[in-house]
C-alpha positions as CSV (number, residue, x, y, z in Angstrom):
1,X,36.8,-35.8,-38.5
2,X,36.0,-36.7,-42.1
3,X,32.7,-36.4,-43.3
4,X,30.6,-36.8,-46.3
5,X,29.8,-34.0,-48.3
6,X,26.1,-33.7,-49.5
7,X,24.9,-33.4,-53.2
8,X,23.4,-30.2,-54.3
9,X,20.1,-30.6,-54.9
10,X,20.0,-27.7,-57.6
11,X,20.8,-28.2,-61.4
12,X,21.2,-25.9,-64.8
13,X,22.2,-26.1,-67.8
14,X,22.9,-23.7,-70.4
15,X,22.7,-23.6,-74.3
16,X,23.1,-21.2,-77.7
17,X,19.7,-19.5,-78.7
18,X,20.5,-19.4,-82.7
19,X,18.9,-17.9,-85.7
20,X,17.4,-15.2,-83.7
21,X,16.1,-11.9,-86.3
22,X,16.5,-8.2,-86.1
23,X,13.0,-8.1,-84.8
24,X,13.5,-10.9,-82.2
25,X,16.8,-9.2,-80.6
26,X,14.9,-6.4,-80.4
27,X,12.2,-7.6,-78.7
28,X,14.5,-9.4,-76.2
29,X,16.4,-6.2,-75.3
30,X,12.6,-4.5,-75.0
31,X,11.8,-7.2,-72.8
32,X,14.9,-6.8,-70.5
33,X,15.3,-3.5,-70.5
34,X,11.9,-2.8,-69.6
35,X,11.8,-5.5,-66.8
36,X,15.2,-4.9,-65.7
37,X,14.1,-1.0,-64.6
38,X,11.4,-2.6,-62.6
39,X,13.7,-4.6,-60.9
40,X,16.3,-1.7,-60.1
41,X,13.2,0.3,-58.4
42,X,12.1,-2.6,-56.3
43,X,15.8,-3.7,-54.9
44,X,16.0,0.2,-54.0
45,X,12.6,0.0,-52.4
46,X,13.4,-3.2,-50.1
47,X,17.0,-2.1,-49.2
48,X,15.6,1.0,-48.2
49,X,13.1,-0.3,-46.0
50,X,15.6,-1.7,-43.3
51,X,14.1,-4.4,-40.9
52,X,10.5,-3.0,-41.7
53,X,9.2,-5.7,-43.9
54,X,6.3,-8.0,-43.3
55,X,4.0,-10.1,-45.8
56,X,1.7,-7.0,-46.3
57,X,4.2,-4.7,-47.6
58,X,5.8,-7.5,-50.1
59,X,2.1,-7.5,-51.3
60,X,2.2,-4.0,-52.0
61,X,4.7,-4.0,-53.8
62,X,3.9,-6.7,-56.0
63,X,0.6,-5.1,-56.9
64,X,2.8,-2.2,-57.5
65,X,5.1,-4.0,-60.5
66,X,1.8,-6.1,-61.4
67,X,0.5,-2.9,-62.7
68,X,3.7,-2.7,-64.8
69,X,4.2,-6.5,-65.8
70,X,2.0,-9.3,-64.7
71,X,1.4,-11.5,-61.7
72,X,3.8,-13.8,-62.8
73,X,6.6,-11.2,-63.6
74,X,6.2,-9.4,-60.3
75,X,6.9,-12.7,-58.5
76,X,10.3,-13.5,-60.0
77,X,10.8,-10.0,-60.0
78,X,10.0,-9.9,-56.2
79,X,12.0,-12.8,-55.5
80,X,14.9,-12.0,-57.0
81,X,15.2,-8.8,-54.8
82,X,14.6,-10.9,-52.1
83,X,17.4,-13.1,-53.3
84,X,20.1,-10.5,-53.8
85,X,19.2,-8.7,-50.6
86,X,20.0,-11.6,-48.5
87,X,23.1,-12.3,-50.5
88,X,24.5,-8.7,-49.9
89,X,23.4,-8.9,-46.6
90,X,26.2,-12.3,-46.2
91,X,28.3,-10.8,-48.1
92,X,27.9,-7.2,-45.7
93,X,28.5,-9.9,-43.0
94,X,31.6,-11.1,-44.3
95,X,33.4,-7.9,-44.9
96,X,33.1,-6.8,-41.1
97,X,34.3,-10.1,-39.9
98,X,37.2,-9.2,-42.4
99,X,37.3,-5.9,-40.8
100,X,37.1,-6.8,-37.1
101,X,39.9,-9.4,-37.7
102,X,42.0,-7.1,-39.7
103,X,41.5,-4.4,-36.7
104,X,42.1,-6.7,-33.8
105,X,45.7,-8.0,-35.7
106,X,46.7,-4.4,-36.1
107,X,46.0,-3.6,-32.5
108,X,48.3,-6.6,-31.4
109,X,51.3,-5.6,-33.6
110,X,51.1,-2.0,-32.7
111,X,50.7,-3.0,-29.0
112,X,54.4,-5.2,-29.1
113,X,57.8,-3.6,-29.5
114,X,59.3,-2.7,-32.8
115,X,60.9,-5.4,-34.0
116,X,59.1,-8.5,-31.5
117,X,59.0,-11.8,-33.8
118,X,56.0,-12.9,-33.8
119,X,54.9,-16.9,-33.2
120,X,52.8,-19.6,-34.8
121,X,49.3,-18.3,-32.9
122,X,50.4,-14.4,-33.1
123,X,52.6,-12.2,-34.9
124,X,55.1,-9.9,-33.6
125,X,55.8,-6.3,-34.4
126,X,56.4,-4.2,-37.0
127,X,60.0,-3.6,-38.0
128,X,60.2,0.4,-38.2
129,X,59.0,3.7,-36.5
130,X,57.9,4.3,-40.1
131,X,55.7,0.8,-40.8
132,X,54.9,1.5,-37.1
133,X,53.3,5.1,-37.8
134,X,51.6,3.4,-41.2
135,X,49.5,0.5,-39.8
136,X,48.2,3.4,-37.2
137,X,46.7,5.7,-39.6
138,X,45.3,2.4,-41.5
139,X,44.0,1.3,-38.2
140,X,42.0,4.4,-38.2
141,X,41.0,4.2,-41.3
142,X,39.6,0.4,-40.9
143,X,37.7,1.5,-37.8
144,X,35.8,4.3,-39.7
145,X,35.0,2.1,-42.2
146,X,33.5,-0.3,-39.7
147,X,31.8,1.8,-37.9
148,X,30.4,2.6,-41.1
149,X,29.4,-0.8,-41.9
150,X,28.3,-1.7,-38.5
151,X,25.5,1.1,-38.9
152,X,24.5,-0.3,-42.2
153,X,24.4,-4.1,-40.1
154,X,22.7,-2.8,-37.3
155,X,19.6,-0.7,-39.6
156,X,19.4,-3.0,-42.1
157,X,20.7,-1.3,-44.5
158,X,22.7,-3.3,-47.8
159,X,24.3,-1.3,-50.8
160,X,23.9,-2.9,-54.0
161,X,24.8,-2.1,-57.3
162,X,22.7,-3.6,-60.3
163,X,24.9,-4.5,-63.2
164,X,28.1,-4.6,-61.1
165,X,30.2,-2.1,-58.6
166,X,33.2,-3.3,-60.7
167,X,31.6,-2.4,-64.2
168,X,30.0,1.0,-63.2
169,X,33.5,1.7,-61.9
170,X,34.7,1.4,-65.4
171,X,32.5,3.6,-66.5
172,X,35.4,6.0,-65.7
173,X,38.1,4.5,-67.0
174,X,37.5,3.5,-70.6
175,X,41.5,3.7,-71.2
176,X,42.7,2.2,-69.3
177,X,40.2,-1.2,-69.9
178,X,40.1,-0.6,-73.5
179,X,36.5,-0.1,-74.0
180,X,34.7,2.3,-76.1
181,X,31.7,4.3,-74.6
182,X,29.4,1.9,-76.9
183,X,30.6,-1.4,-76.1
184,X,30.7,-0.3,-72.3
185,X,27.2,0.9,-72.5
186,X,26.4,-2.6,-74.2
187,X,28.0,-4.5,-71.3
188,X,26.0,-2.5,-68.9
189,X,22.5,-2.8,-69.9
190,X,23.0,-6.3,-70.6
191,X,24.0,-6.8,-66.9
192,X,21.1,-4.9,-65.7
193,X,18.9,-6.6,-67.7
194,X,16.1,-9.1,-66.6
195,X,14.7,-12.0,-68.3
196,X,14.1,-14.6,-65.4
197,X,11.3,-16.7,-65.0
198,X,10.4,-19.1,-62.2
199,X,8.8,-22.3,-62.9
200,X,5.5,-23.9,-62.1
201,X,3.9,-26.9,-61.8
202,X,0.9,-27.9,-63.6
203,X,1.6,-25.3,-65.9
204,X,2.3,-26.1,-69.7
205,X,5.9,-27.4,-69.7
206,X,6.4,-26.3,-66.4
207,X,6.3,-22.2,-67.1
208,X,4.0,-19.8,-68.5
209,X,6.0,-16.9,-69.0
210,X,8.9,-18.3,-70.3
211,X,8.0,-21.5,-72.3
212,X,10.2,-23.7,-74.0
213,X,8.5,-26.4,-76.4
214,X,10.1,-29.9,-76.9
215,X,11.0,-28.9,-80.4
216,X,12.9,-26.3,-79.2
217,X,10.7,-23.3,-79.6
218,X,10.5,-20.5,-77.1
219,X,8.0,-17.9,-76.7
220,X,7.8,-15.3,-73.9
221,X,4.8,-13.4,-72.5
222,X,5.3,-9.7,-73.1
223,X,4.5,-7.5,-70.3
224,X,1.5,-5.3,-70.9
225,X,3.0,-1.8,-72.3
226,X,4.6,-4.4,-74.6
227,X,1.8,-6.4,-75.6
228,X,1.8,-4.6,-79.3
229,X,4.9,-6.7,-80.1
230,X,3.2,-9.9,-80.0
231,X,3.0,-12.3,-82.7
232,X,0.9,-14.6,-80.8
233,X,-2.4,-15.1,-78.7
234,X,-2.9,-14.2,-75.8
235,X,0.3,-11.5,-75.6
236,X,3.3,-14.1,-76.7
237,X,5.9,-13.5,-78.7
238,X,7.5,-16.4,-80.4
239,X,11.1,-16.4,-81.4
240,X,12.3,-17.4,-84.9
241,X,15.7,-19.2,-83.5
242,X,15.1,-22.7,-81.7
243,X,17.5,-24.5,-78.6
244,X,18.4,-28.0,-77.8
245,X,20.0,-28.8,-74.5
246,X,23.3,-31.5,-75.3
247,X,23.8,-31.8,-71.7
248,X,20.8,-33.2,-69.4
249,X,18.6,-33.1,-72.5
250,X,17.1,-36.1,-71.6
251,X,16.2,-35.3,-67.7
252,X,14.8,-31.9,-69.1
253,X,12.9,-33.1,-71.9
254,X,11.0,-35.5,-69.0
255,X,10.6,-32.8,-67.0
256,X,8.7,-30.5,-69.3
257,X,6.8,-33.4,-71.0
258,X,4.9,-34.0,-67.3
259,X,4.5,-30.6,-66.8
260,X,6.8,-30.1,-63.8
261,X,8.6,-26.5,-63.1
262,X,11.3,-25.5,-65.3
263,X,12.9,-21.5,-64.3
264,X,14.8,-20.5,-67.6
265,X,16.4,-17.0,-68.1
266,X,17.7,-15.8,-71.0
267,X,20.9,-13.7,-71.2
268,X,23.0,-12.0,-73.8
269,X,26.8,-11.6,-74.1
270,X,27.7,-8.6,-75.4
271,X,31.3,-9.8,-75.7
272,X,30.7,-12.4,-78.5
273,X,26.9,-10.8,-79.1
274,X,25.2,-14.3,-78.5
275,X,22.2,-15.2,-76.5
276,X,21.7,-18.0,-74.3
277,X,19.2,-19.8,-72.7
278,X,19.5,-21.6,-68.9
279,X,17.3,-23.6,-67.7
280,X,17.4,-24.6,-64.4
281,X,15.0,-26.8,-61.8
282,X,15.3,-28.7,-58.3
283,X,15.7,-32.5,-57.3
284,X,15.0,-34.6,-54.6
285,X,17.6,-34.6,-51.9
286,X,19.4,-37.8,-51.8
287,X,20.5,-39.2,-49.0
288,X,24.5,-39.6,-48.1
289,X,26.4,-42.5,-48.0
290,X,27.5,-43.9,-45.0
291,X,31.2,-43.2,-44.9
292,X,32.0,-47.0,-44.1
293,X,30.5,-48.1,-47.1
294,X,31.5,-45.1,-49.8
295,X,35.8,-45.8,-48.7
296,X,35.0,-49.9,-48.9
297,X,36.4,-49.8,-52.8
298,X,39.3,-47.1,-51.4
299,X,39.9,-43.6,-51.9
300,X,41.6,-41.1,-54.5
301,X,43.5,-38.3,-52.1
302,X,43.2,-34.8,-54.0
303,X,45.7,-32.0,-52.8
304,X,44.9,-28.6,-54.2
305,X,47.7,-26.0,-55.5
306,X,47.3,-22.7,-57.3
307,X,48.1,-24.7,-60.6
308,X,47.5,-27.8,-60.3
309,X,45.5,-31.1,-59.0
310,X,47.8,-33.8,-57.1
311,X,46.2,-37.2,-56.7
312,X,46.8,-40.6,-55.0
313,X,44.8,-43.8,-55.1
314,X,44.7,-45.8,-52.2
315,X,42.9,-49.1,-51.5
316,X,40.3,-49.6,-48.5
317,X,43.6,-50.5,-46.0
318,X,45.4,-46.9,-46.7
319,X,47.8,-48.4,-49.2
320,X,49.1,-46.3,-52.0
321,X,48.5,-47.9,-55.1
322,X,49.9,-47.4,-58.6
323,X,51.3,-43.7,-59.5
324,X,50.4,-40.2,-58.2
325,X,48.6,-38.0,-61.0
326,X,48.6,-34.3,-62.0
327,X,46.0,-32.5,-63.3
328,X,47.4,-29.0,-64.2
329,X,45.5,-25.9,-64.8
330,X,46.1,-22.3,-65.8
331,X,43.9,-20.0,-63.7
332,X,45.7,-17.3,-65.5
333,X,43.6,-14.9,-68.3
334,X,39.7,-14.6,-68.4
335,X,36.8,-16.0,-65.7
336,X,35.7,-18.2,-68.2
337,X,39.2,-19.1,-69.3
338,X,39.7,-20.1,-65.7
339,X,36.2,-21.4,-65.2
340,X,37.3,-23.6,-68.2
341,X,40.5,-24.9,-67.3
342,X,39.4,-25.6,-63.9
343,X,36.4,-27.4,-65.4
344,X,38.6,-29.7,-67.7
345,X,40.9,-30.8,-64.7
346,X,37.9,-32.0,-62.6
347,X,36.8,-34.0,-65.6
348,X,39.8,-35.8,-66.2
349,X,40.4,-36.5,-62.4
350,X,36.7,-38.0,-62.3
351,X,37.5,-39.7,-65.5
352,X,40.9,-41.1,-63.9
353,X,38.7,-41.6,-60.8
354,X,36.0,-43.9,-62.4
355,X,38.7,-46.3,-64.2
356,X,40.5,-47.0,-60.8
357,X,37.3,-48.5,-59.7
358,X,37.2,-46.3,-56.3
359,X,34.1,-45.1,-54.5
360,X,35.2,-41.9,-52.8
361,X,37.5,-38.8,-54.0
362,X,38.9,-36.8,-50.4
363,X,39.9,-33.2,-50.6
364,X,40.8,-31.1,-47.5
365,X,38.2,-28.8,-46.1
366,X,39.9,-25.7,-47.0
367,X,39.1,-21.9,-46.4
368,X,41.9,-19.4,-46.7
369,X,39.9,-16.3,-45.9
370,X,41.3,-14.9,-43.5
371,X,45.0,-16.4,-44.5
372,X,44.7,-13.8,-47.7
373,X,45.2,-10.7,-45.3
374,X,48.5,-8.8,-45.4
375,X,48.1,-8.7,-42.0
376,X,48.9,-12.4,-41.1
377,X,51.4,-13.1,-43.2
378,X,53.0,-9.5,-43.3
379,X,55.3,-8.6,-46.5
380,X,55.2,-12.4,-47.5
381,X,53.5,-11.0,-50.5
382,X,54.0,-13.8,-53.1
383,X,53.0,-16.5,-50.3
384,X,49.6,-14.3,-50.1
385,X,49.1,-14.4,-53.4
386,X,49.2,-18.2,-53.9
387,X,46.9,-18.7,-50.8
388,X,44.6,-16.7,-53.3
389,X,45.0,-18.7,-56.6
390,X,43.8,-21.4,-55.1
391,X,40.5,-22.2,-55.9
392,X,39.2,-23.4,-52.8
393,X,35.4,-21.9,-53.8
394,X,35.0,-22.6,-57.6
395,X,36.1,-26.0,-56.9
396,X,34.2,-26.8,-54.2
397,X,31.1,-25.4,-56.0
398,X,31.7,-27.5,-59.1
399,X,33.7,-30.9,-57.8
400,X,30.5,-32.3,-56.0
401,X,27.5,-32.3,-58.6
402,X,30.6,-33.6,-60.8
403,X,31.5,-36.3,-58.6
404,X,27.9,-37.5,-58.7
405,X,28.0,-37.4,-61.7
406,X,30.2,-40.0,-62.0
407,X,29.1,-41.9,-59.2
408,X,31.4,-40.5,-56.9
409,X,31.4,-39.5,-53.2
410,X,33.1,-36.6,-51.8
411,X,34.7,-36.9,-48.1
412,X,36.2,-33.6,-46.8
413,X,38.8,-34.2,-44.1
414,X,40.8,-31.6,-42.0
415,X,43.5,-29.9,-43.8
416,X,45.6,-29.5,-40.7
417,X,49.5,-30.5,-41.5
418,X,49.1,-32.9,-44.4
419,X,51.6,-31.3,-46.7
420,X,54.2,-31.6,-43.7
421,X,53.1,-35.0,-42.1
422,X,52.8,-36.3,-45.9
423,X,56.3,-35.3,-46.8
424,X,57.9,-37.1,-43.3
425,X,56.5,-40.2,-44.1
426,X,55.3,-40.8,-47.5
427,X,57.9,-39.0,-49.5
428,X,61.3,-40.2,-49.4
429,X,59.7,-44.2,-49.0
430,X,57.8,-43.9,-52.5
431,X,60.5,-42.1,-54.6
432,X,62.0,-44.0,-57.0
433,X,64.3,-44.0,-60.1
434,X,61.3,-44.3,-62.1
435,X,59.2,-42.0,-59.5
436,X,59.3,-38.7,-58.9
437,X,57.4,-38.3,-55.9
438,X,56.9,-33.8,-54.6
439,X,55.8,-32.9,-51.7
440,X,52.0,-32.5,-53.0
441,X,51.8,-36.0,-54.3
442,X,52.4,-37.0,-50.5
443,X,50.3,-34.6,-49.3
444,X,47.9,-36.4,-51.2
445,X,48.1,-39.8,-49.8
446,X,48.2,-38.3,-46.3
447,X,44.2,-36.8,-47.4
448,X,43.4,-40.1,-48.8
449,X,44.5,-41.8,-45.0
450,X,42.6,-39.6,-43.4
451,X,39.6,-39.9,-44.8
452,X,39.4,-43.6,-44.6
453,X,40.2,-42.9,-40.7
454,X,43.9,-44.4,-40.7
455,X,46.7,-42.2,-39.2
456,X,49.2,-40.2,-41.5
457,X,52.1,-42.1,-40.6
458,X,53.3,-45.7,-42.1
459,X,53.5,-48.7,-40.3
460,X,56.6,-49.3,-38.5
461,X,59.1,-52.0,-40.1
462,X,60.0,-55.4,-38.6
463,X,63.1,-55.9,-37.9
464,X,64.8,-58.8,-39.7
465,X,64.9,-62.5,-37.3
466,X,68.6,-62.4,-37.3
467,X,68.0,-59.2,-34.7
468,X,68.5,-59.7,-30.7
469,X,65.1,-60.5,-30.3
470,X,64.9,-63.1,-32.9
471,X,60.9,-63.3,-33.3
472,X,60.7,-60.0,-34.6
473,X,60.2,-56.3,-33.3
474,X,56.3,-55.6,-32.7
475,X,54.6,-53.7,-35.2
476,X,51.1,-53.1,-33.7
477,X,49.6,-49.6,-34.0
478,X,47.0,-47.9,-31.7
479,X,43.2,-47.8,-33.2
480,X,42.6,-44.7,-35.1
481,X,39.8,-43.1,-32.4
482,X,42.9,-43.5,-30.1
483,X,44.0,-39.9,-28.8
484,X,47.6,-39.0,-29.3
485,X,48.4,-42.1,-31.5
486,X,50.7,-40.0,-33.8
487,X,52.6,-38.5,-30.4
488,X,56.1,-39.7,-29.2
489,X,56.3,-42.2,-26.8
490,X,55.9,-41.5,-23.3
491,X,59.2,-41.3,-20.8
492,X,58.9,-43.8,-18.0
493,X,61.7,-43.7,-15.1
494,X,63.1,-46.9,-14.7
495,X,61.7,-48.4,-18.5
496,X,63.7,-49.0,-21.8
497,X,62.3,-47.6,-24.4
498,X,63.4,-49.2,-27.5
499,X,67.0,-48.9,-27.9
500,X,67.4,-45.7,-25.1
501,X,68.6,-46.8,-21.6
502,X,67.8,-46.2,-18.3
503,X,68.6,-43.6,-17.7
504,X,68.8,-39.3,-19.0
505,X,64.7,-39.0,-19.5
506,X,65.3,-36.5,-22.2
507,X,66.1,-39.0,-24.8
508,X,62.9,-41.0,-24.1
509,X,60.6,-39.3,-26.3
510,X,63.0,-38.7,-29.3
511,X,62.8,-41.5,-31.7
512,X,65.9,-41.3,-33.8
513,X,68.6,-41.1,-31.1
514,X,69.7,-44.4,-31.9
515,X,70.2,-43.1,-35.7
516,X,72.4,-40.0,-34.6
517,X,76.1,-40.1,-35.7
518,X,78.3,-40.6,-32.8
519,X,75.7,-41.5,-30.7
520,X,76.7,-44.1,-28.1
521,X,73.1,-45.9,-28.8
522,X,75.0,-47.4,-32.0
523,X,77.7,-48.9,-30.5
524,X,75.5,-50.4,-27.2
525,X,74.7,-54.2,-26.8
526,X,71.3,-53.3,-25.5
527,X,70.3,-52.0,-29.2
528,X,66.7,-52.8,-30.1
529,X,65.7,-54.2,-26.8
530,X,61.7,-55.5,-26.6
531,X,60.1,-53.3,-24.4
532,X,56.0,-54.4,-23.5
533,X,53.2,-54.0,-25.8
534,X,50.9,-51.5,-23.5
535,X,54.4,-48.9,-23.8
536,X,52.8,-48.3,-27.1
537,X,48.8,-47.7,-26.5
């Protein structure tokens, strides 16, 4: 069923910190550094701790960093370790759901004869003795490894790397990723750096440990073995270089002017050596549209591909209207090359979305991770590796707060078979001479149908009144709650249906034997005969 996907109720933005002195970088990577160690030692402290964690202990080791810090440090501090914890600990929970499908898969090929295909709901052997032998000693080795993991599950226990597994990795392979010692050791304590602050209300423009002034200026509170390096009361530092926020400017600016909680961290890039600001802050939930009243101005159908967007508009009754669009992408290079591209092909859809005066954008509900494993799909290597350029996450993530934006609501329908049921029905009707219409662009229209609740399939044609029946073959469809609608028609002994006879009961339920070559339905007087309405429901 369709349904209405909710706003986020979080929002950011990001912006340049410029002009910034010798003395103020310095002080920044001071800051950072010094923080960022107390971090480190508290995530090693709570992820040691297993399931032994109450109120008291978090207080004890907040008093612990206050010492260090301040209050208000030790909180985000705190909280960020609380944060990542629980985000290892999904992520710990994804990888042995990973491993515990992967395992069971193996089991069932090795279990079937060499050579077994396999079917749409299992797959079938392996083709060798050799393959055969392979899998096996991976199986062993993917059961070690869960084990493994299932201890860490089961005590509580979450490995984490500040700064990155992938980047301390690197660490031993300079080469190879055509870094020098320098700029990896930049990279790194950037990463492991910490410059977050949460917000709070009440406060002076809605933080007091990292404060940002409507003019622009920014001062931080130094912690206290850094206090020396303040050049203002009360242990600030204020930096030479000031920010303005483009984006949401306006809805910040109001924020901070009434005092209401602002989180902002500060981050460097050692890439382009620049330093940026984010500030960040929640809103109300809003409540979701009815999905009656969000497809009452129709629907724009969004298929997504590993490089590009496919979209159909369709009006409130399912009708394709006007010409299918692509938005193209190149998820091909850097993250934020690809973060970029994907970024500019949502904005142009929404843009496209807004001028066709619809309500609602459908994409399919998609999640291909477990249809990324070599073990499903076998050597289909290249298949595997589209599955994975799609970006089912990023553009989930980004496509709603962009939609309401806009406007915009976002309906997520099931993905099952619209690329095949699209193609039957939509794309050999709507191609033209002046149309090119692929097998995405009809996979489109077949999203956009379902979310408005109507079934994939067209409307069938009435016949013209110079046919036996004179008045005109039926053309009423099933309701859309109706199960089965999109089946074949049932065989009834004794009842015509359509054009078949009396008769062989195979025949019944296939709809084009009338349009087979050599048939003997062509040549029969009994073509098209009316057969009653309830044949149909």
């Amino acid at each position: 069923m369709p349904f209405v996907v909710r706003e986020a109720t979080g929002c950011a933005i990001r912006t340049r910190l410029k002009a910034l002195t010798a003395l103020d970088v310095e002080v920044l990577r001071q800051v950072g550094a010094h923080l960022g160690s107390l971090a480190s030692r508290d995530l090693r402290v709570y992820a040691e701790a297993g399931f032994e964690r109450s109120s008291a202990s978090w207080a004890v080791r907040k008093q612990a960093l206050t010492v260090a810090c301040s209050s208000r440090w030790a909180g985000a501090i705190t909280k960020a370790t609380h944060d990542q914890y629980a985000l290892a600990r999904r992520a710990q929970a994804a990888h042995l759901h990973q491993l515990e499908t992967t395992i069971n898969t193996i089991r069932l090929r090795l279990a079937q004869p060499l050579g077994a295909k396999g079917t749409k709901r299992a797959p079938g052997g392996y083709r060798s003795a050799r393959e055969w032998r392979a899998k096996a000693q991976r199986l062993r080795a993917l059961e070690a490894r869960h084990a493994e993991v299932r201890a860490d599950r089961e005590a509580g226990r979450v490995r984490v790397v500040r700064g990155g597994k992938r980047l301390a990795t690197t660490r031993h392979h300079l080469a190879e990723a055509g870094l020098t010692e320098g700029e990896w050791r930049a990279r790194w304590e950037a990463a492991r750096a910490f410059l977050s602050a949460d917000g709070e209300s009440g406060k002076r423009f809605g933080n007091e440990t990292i404060r940002v002034a409507p003019g622009g200026e920014v001062s931080v509170k130094l912690p206290r073995p850094l206090e020396h390096l303040a050049n203002a009361p009360h242990g600030r530092y204020v930096l030479t270089g000031r920010v303005a926020f483009a984006h949401r400017g306006e809805e910040w600016a109001d924020r901070i002017e009434a005092n209401r909680a602002v989180a902002y961290e500060v981050r460097h890039e050692p890439v382009r050596d620049r330093w940026y600001v984010t500030a960040s802050w929640k809103r109300p939930a809003v409540q979701a549209v009815p999905l009656e009243a969000a497809c009452a101005r129709g629907v724009i159908g969004v298929d997504m591909n590993a490089d590009h967007l496919a979209a159909y508009a369709l009006d409130a009754h399912g009708n394709p209207v006007g010409e299918p669009r692509r938005f193209a992408y190149d998820l091909t290079g850097t993250a934020t090359h690809r973060d970029a591209q994907l970024r500019h092909a949502l904005t142009r859809l929404m843009h496209w979305a807004v001028r066709e005066g619809v309500g609602v954008v459908a994409i399919e509900d998609l999640d291909f991770t477990d249809s990324t494993t070599r073990e499903k799909h076998g050597r289909r290597k290249k298949f595997r590796q589209t599955i994975s350029g799609i970006p089912t996450g990023r553009l989930k993530a980004r496509i709603v707060n962009m939609a309401a934006e806009c406007g915009l609501t976002i309906v997520a329908v099931e993905p099952a078979y619209t690329s095949r049921w699209g193609a039957q029905h939509w794309q050999k009707p709507l191609t033209t001479d002046h149309r090119a219409m692929t097998r995405h662009d009809a996979a489109a229209i077949a999203i956009g149908r379902r979310a408005l609740g109507h079934p994939v399939r067209r409307r069938t044609a009435t016949p013209p009144r110079d046919r036996s029946d004179r008045a005109g073959h039926r053309a009423a469809q099933t309701e859309p709650g109706t199960r089965e609608r999109e089946e074949t028609r049932p065989s009834i002994p004794g009842q015509r249906t359509r054009s078949v006879p009396p008769g062989p009961e195979a025949k019944a339920g296939d709809q084009h034997a009338q349009h087979r070559s050599g048939h003997a339905a062509e040549h029969q007087p009994w073509a098209w005969t009316q057969d009653s309405l309830p044949l149909s429901l």
